[in-house]
N, C-alpha and C positions, 0 to 999 in steps of 0.2 A: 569380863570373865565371870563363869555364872560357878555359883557355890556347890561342892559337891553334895553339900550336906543337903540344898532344894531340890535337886536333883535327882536326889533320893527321894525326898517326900513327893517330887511330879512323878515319879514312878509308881509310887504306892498306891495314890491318889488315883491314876490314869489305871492301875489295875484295879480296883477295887470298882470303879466305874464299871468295866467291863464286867466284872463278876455281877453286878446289879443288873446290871441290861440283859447279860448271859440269863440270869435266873428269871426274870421278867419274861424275854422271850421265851422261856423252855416252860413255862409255867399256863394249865388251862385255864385256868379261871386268875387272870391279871388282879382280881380284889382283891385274892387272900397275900396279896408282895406288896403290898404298900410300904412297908419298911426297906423295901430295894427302890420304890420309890421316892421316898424320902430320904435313904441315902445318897440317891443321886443330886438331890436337891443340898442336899449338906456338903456332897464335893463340889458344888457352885460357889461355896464359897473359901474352897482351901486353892490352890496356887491356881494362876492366872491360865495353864494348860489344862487344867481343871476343868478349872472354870469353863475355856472357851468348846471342851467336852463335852462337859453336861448341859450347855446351851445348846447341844443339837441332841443330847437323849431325851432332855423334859418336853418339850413339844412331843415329840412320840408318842410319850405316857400319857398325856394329859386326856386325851380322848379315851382311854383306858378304863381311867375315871371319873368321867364327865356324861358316857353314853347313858349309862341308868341313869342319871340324876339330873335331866336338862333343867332343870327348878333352880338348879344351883350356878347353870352355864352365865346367867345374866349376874352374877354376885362376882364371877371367875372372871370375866369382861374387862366388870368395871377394874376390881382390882391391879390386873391388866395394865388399862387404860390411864392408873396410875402411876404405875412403873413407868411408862413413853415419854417420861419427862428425863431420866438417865443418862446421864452424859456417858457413861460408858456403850461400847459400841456393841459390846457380844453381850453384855443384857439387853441393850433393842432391840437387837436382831433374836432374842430369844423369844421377848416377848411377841414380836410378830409372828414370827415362826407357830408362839400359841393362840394369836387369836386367828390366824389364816384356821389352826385345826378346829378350832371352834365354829367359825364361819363355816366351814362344810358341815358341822352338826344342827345347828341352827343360826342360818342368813337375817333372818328377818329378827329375831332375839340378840344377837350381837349387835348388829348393826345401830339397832335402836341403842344398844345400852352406848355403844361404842360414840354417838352423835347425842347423848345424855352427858358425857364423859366431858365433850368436846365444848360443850355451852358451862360446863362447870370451872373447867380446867382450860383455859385458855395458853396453858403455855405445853398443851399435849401436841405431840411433832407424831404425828402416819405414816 
């Protein structure tokens, strides 16, 4: 039997996501909402519908703020490439979700970083 009082806060949580994404989307220039980005990324870590929410908005964003800055794509990788160790299933699935969107911005940049990753961290799972 699930708590009413969670319940509540998965409601909250699940709206407040949407108003982040709502304003992200309606927004021309995606820089100036980082702070809707970053909220989305703080409801990743409030209840588990949340969470497995904003594992499908952050991939989205991430190319948002990664197209001007490919300098930074190979630091975003590796980090990445850290997380693939995560026994939970909707953070794996999130992080591939971000490196798949990285890979269509630069293939040959991820790749590399992602088989740098690979000889480092032998217990990283693809």
């Amino acid at each position: 039997m699930s708590d009413p009082l969670s319940a509540a806060d998965d409601s909250k949580h699940i709206e407040e996501l949407y108003k982040y994404v709502e304003r992200l989307n309606e927004a021309t220039d995606k820089s100036q909402n980082l702070k809707d980005y970053q909220g989305i990324i703080d409801m990743a870590k409030s209840s588990i519908k949340a969470k497995q929410l904003a594992a499908q908005f952050i991939p989205r964003g991430l190319p948002l703020f990664c197209k001007d800055t490919p300098e930074h794509i190979a630091k975003i990788v590796d980090i990445l490439g850290q997380l693939l160790v995560s026994e939970e299933f909707v953070e794996r699935d999130a992080v591939h979700k971000a490196l798949m969107s990285l890979l269509t911005q630069d293939v040959k940049g991820t790749l590399h970083v992602i088989f740098e990753c690979m000889l480092c961290h032998a217990e990283v799972r693809i």
